[in-house]
C-alpha positions in Angstrom: -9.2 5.4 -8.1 -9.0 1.8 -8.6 -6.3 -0.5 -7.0 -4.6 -3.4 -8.2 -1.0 -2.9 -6.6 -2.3 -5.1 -3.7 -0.8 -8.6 -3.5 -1.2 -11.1 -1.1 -0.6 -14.6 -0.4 -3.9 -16.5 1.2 -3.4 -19.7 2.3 -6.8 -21.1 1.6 -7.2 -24.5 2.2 -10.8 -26.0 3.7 -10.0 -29.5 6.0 -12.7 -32.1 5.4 -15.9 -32.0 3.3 -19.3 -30.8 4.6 -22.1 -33.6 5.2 -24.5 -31.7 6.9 -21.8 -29.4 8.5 -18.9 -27.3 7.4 -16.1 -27.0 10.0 -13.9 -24.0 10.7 -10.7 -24.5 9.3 -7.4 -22.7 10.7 -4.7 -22.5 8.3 -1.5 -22.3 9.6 0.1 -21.9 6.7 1.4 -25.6 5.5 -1.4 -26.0 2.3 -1.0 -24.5 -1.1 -0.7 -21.0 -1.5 -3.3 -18.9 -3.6 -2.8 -15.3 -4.4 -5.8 -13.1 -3.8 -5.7 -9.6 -5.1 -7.7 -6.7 -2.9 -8.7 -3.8 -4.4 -9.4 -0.2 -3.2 -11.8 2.6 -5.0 -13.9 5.3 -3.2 -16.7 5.4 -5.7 -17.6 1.5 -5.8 -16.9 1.3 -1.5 -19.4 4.4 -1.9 -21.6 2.5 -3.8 -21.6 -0.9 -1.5 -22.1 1.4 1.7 -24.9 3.1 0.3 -26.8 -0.1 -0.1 -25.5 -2.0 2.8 -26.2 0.6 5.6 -29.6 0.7 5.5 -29.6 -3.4 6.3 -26.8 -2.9 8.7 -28.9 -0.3 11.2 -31.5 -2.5 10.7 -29.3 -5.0 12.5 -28.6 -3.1 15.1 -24.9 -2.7 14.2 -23.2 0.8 13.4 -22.6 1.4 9.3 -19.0 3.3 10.4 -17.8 -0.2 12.2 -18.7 -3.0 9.8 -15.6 -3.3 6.6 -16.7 -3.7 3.7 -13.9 -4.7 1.5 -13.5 -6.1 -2.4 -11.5 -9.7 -3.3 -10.1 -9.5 -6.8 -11.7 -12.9 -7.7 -14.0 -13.7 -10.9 -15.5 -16.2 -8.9 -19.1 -15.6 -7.1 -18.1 -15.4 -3.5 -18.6 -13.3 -0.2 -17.6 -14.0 3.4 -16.8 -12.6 6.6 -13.7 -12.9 8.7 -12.0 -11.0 11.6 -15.0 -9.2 13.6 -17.6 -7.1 11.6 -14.9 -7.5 8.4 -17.4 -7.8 5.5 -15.5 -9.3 2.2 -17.2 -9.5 -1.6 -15.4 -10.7 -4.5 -15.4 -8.5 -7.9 -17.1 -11.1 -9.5 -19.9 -11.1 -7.7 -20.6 -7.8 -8.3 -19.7 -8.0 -12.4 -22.1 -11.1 -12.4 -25.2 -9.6 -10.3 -27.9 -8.3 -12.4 -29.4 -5.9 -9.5 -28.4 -4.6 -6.8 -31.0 -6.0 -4.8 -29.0 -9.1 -5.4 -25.9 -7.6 -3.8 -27.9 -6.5 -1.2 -29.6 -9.8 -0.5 -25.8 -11.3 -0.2 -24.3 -8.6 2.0 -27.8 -9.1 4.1 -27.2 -12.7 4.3 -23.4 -11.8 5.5 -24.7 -9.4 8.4 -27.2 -11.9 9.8 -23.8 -14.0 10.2 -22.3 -10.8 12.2 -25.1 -9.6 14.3 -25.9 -13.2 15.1 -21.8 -13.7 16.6 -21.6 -17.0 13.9 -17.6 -15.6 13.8 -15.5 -18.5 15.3 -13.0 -17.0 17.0 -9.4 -19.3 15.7 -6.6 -20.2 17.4 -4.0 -16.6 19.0 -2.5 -16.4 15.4 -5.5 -16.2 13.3 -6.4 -13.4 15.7 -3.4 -11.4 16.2 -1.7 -12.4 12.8 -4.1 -13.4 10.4 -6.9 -10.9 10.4 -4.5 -8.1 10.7 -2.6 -8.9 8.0 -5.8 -9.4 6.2 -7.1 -6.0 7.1 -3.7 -4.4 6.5 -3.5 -5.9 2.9 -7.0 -5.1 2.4 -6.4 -1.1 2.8 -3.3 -0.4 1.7 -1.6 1.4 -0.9 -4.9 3.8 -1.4 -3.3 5.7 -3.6 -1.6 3.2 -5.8 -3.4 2.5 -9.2 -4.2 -0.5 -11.7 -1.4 -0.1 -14.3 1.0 1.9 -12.0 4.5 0.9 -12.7 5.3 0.6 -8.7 9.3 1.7 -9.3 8.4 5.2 -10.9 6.2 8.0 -10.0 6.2 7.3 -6.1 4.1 4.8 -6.2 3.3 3.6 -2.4 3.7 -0.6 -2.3 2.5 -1.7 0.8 5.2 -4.0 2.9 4.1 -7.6 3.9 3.3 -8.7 1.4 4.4 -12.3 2.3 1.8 -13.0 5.2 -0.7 -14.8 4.7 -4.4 -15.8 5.7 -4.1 -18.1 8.0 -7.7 -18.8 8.6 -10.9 -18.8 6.5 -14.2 -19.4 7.9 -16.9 -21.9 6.9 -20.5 -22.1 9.3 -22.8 -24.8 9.9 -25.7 -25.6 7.9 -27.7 -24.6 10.8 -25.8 -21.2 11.2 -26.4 -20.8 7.2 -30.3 -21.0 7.8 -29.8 -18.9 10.8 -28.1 -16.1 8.7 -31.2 -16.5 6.0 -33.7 -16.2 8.7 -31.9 -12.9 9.9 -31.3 -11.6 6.2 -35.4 -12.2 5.4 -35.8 -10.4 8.5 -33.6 -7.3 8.0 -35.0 -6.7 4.3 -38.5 -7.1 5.5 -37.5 -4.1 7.9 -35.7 -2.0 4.7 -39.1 -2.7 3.0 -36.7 -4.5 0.2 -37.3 -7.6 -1.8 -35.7 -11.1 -0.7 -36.2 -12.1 -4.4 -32.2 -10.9 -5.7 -31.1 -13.3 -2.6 -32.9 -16.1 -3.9 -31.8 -15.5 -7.5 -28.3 -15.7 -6.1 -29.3 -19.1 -4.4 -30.8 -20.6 -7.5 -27.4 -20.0 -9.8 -25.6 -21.4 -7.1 -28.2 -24.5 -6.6 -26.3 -26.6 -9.6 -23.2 -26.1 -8.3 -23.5 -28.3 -5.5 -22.8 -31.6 -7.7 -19.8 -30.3 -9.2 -16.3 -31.0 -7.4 -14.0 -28.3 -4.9 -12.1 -27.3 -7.7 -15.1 -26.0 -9.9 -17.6 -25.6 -7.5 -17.9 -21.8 -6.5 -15.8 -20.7 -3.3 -19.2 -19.8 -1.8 -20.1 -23.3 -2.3 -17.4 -24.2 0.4 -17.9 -21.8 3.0 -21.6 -21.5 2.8 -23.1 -25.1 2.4 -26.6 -24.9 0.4 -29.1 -26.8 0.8 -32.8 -27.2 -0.9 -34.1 -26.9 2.2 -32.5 -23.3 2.4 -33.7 -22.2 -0.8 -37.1 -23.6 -0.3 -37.6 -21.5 2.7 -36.4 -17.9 0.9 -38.7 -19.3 -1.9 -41.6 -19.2 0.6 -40.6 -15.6 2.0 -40.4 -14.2 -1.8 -44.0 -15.5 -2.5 -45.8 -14.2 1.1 -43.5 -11.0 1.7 -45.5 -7.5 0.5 -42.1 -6.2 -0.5 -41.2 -8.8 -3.0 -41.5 -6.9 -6.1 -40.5 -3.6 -4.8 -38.0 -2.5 -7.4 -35.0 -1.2 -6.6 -34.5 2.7 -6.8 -33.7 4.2 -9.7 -30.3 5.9 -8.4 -29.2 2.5 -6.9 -29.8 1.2 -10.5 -27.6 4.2 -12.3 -24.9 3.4 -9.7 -24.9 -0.2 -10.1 -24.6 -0.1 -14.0 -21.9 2.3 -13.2 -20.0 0.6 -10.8 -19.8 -2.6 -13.1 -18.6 -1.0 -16.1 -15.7 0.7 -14.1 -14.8 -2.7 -12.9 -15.1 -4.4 -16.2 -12.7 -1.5 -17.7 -10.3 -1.9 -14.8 -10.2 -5.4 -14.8 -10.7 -6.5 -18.6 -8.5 -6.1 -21.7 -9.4 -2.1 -23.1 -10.7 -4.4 -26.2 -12.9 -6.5 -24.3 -14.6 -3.5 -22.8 -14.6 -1.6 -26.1 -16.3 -4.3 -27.7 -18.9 -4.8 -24.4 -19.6 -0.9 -24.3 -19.7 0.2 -28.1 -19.6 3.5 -28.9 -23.3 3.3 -30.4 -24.0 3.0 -26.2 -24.1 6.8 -25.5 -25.0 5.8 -21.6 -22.9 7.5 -18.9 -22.0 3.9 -18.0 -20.9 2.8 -21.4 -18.9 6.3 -21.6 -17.4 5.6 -18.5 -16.2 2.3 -18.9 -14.4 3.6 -22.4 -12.8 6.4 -20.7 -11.1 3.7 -18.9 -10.7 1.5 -21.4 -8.7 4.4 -24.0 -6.5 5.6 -20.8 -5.3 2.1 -20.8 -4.4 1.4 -23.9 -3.0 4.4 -23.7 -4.6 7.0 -25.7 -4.9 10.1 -23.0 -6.0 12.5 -25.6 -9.6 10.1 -26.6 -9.9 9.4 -22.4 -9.3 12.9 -21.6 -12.3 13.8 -24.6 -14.6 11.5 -22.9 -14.0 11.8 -19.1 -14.3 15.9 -19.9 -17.6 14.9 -21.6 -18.6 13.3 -18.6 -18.0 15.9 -16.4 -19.6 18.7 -18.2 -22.8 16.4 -18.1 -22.3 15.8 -14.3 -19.9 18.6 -13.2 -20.3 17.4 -9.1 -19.5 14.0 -9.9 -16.3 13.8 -7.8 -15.2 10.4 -8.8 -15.2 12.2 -12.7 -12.6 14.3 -11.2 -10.8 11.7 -9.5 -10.4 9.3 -12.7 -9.3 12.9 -14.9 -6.6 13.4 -11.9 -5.6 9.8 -12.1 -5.2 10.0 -16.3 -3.1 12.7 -15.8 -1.0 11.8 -12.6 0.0 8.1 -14.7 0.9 10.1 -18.0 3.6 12.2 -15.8 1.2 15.3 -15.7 1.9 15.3 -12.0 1.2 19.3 -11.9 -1.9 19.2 -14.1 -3.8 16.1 -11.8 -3.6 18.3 -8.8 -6.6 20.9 -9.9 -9.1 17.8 -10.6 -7.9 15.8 -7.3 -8.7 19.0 -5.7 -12.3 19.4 -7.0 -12.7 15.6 -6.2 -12.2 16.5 -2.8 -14.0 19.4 -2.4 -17.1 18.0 -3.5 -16.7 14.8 -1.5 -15.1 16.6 1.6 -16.1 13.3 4.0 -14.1 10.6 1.5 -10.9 9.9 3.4 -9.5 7.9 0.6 -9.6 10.8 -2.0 -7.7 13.1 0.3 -5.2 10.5 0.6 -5.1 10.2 -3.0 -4.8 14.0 -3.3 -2.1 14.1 -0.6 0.3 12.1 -3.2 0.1 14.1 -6.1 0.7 17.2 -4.1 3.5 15.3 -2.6 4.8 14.4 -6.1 4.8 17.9 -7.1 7.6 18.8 -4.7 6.0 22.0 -3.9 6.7 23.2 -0.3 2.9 25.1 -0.4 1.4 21.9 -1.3 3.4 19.9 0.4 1.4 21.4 3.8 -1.6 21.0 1.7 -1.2 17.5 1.5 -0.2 17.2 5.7 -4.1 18.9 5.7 -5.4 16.0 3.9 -3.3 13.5 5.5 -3.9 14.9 9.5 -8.1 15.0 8.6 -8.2 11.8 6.6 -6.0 9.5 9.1 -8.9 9.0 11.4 -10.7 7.0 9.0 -8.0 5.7 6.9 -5.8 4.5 10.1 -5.5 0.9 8.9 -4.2 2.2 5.5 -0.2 2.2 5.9 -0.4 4.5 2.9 -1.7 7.5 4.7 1.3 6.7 7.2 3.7 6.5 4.8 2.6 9.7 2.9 2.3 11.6 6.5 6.2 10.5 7.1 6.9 11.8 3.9 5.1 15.1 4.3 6.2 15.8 7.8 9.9 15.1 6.7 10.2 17.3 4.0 8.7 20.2 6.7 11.5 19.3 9.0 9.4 17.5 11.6 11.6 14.4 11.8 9.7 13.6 15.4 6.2 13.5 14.2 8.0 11.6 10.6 9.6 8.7 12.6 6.1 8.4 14.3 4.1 8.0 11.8 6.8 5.5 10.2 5.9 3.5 13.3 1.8 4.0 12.5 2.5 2.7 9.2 4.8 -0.4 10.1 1.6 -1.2 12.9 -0.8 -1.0 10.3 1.5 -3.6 7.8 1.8 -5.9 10.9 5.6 -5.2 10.8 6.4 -5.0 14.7 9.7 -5.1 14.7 9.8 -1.9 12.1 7.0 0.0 14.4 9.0 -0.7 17.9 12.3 0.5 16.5 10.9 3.5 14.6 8.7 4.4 17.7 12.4 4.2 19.7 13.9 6.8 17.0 10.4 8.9 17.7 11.0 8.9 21.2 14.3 10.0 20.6 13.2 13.4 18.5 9.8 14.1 20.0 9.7 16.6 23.3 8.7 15.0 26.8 5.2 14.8 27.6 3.5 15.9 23.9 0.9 13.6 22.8 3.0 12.4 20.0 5.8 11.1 22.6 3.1 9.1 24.3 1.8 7.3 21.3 5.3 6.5 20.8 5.6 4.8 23.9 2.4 2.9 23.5 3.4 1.5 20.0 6.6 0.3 21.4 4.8 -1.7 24.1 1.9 -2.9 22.2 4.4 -3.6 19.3 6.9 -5.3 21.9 3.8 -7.5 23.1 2.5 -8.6 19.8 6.0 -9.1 19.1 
């Protein structure tokens, strides 16, 4: 399920130019405001992990800890804030060719991470900023591109006015640093360095232009020819240089950019880029999208149908029939496909949070401790999402637990970066929940860490 509800305002603003060196900048919130749109969808973060963990073991880092999370942004950019916080912009991904030139980039990013480049800013960009990133980031799960957030019970995550207040930029030397580790780690994946270098080379005439219409990348990661020489080098003496990528990795790429292009283009944009003379799974995909958007259910519900019989354990098929329906008021009728979504991706967090809403929406009681289920075995992995709070209060109300509701009403204000919410809901938890049960003590630890931060 793609997400769009996700607004943010980044303060973005890079003090002094690079000559040689590009300095961390803190912003603290005095330059001009840009809005940056984050996105959530299980199928593409499926797709990035899948190609990023076998370069992140290589590093020595664990797959499950390292973020990996999507910027709304045409523009070609990736960075890394806030730990082992890995960030990509949409465009990237609708402009690479391969994925062996994502790969390259994200390999790039890691040498950055397991080589501790990340500058660690003044208290606020710790405690404020990269929370609020991260909080912003994973949010509203369940929300959807198109989703009228006053009907249907939508979930809008609050915050929505705090900033970045840092962005980071590294040192030339730290740049070649991180291409010396990225060489290395694809070397060790027996992959080719040649998609890194191809992202290089469309980035090498950039450097002439000025901020405003250089690429972002082009202010956070200063190039030089010296840089690209060196990756040139590695491409023409490595024995994996033309080692193609594998043939799943390719279906998934081509599928991953036509959802995005159908998400995030006008329905006639993406008509006209996947005709109907393209019988691909791709092409079909991306004009199931497009025809639920304009809207014409019945054509989207033809072809995601089509696509389902041709790949029945395909859960994100399911997912995007669940979502049709759920948007077009067939609350009742998206539950079976949600359902099958989950049960053939049992280990997606995000699709169980997604299921717990609909069965939410339904106002069934049965469901209704169906979605808790969901909510209790997803959290663990979804914990920075104040969605699967927020659905968990809602669930656990409705059953009468008004201790356990209140609690996780304080989980979901933590996760928004609200402490003043989490410490007074955690009070009215305390209040309701027996002496001595686990959920009394996390309470009592939320109002303290929340009173602390505060």
């Amino acid at each position: 399920m793609l997400n769009l509800d996700l607004r943010m305002t980044a303060v973005l603003r890079i003090l002094g130019r690079f000559l040689g060196v590009l300095l961390l900048t803190c912003l603290a919130g005095t330059a001009a405001a840009e809005d940056l749109n984050y996105i959530r969808d299980a199928e593409i973060e499926s797709t990035l992990r899948t190609y990023y963990t076998p370069i992140l073991k290589v590093a020595g880092l664990e797959p499950t800890a390292v973020h990996i999370y999507l910027v709304n942004d045409p523009r070609l950019n990736s960075f890394v804030a806030g730990g082992q916080n890995i960030f990509v912009n949409t465009g990237t991904i609708t402009r690479s060719e391969t994925p062996n030139q994502l790969v390259g980039i994200v390999a790039h990013e890691t040498g950055h991470i397991a080589g501790g480049h990340l500058i660690r800013g003044e208290e606020a960009m710790r405690n404020a900023s990269i929370e609020s990133i991260i909080a912003m980031v994973v949010g509203a799960g369940a929300s959807v591109l198109g989703h009228n957030p006053g009907a249907g019970g939508a979930a809008v995550l609050s915050g929505e006015s705090v900033g970045i207040r840092s962005y980071l930029a590294f040192s030339v030397a730290q740049e070649a640093t991180a291409d010396q580790a990225a060489l290395s780690f694809l070397d060790k994946t027996h992959q080719s360095a040649r998609g890194l270098l191809q992202f290089f080379q469309i980035l090498e005439g950039q450097e002439i232009l000025s901020g405003a219409l250089q690429s972002p990348y082009m202010r956070t990661h200063p190039l030089t020819t010296q840089r690209i020489e060196y990756v040139k080098n590695h491409v023409a003496h490595s024995p994996y240089s033309d080692v193609p990528d594998p043939p799943d990795w390719v279906e998934l790429h081509k599928r991953m950019k036509a959802k995005l292009v159908a998400f995030l283009s006008g329905p006639g944009q993406t008509l006209q880029q996947y005709p109907e003379t393209d019988n691909s799974i791709a092409a079909r995909y991306a004009r199931a999208v497009a025809f639920y958007r304009v809207p014409e259910l019945k054509r989207a519900l033809v072809l995601i149908d089509g696509l389902i019989q041709d790949e029945s354990k395909n859960p994100y098929f399911h997912e995007l029939k669940g979502q049709m329906l759920f948007e077009n008021g067939k609350v009742r009728d998206a539950v079976a496909p949600y359902q099958q979504s989950v049960r053939l991706a049992p280990d997606v967090a995000l699709l169980r949070v997604e299921l717990a809403q609909v069965e939410i929406e339904t106002n069934d009681p049965a469901l209704n401790q169906e979605a808790l289920t969901h909510l209790k075995s997803a959290v663990s992995f979804e914990a920075r999402n104040p969605d699967t709070w927020r659905f968990l209060a809602i669930a656990y109300g409705r059953s009468g637990d008004m201790g356990n509701s209140a609690l996780a009403l304080a989980e979901q204000a933590m996760a928004s970066g609200d402490k003043p919410m989490a410490r007074q809901q955690a009070q009215r938890a305390l209040k309701l929940l027996p002496a001595g049960s686990q959920g009394r003590l996390r309470a009592e630890d939320i109002q303290l860490e929340a009173q602390r931060k505060q």
